[in-house]
C-alpha positions as CSV (number, residue, x, y, z in Angstrom):
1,X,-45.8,-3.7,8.2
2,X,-43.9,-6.0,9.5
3,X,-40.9,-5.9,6.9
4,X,-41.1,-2.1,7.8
5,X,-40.1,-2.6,11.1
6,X,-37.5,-5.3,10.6
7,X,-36.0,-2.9,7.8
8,X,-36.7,0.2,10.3
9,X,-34.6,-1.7,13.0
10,X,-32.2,-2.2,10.5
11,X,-30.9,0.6,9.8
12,X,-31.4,1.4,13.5
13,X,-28.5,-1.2,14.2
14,X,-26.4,0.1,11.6
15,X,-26.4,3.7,12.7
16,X,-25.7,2.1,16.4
17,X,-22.3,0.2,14.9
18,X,-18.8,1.6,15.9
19,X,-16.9,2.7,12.7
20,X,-15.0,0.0,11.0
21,X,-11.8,0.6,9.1
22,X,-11.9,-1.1,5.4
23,X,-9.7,-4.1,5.0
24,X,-6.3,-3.9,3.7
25,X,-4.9,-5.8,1.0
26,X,-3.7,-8.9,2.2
27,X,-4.6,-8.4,6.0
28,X,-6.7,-12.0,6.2
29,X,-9.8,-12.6,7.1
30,X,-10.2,-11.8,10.5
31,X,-9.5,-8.0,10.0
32,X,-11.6,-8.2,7.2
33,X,-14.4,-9.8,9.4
34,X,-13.8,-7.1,11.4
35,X,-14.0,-4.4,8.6
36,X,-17.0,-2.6,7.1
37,X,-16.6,-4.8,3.7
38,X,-18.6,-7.4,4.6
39,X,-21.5,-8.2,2.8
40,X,-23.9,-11.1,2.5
41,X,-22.7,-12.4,-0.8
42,X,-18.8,-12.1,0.4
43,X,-19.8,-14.1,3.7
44,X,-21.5,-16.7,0.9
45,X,-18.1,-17.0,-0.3
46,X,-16.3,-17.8,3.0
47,X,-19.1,-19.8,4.1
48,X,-18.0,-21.8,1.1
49,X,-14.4,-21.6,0.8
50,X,-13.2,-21.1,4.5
51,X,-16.4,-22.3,7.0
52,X,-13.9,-22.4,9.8
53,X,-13.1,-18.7,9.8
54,X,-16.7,-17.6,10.0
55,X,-17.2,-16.0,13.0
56,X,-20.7,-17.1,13.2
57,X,-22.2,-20.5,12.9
58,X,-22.4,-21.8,9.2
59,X,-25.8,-22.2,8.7
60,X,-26.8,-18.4,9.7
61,X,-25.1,-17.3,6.0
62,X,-27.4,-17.5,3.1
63,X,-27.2,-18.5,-0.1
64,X,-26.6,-14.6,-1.4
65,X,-24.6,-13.2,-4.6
66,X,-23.4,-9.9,-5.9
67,X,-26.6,-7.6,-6.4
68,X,-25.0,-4.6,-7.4
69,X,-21.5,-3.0,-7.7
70,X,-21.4,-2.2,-3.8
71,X,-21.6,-6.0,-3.2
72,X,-19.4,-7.2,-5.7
73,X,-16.6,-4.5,-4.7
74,X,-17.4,-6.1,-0.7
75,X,-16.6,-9.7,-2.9
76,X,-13.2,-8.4,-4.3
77,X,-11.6,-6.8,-1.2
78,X,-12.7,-10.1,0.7
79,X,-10.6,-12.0,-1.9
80,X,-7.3,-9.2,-1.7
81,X,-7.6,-9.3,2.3
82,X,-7.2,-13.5,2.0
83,X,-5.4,-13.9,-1.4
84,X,-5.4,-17.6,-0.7
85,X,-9.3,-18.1,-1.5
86,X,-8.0,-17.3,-5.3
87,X,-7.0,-20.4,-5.6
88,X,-10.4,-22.1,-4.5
89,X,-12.6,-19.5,-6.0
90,X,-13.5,-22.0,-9.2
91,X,-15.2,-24.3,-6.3
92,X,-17.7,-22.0,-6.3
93,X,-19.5,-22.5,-9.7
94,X,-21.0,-25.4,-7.7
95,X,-23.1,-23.1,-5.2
96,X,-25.3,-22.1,-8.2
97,X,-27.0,-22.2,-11.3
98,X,-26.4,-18.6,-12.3
């Protein structure tokens, strides 16, 4: 019942959110922070590559990947807002066994 509720407030919060814009190519990672292409495993990936820009403390992101096309598109346009995480992508084959 619980997990019903949690989900049930949810959705609750998203409904509540102002509209975000989608992040532009190449408009870095605050606007894209700001945008509604952030996911769990794409905040896994700045948590990893970029800690300072987090907006929140570190530790509050999980350990999360790509679960389905929605989340791996939300990986891709974090990458083409802040082309420079490219170059450090390959770190993250250290962050898990998959």
């Amino acid at each position: 019942m619980n997990q019903l509720l949690l989900k049930a407030q949810e959705i609750a919060d998203l409904l509540n959110e102002e509209d975000k814009k989608p992040a532009e190519p190449e408009s870095g990672v605050e606007a894209w922070l700001t945008s509604n292409d952030v996911g769990n495993s794409s905040l896994f990936i700045l948590k990893n590559l970029r800690p300072e820009a987090l907006n929140k403390h570190p530790d509050e992101v999980r350990y999360a990947h790509p679960h389905d096309v929605g989340d791996f598109v939300r990986c891709l346009k974090l990458l083409a807002a802040e082309p420079s995480l490219v170059d450090d992508f390959w770190t993250m084959r250290n962050c898990s066994d998959v």
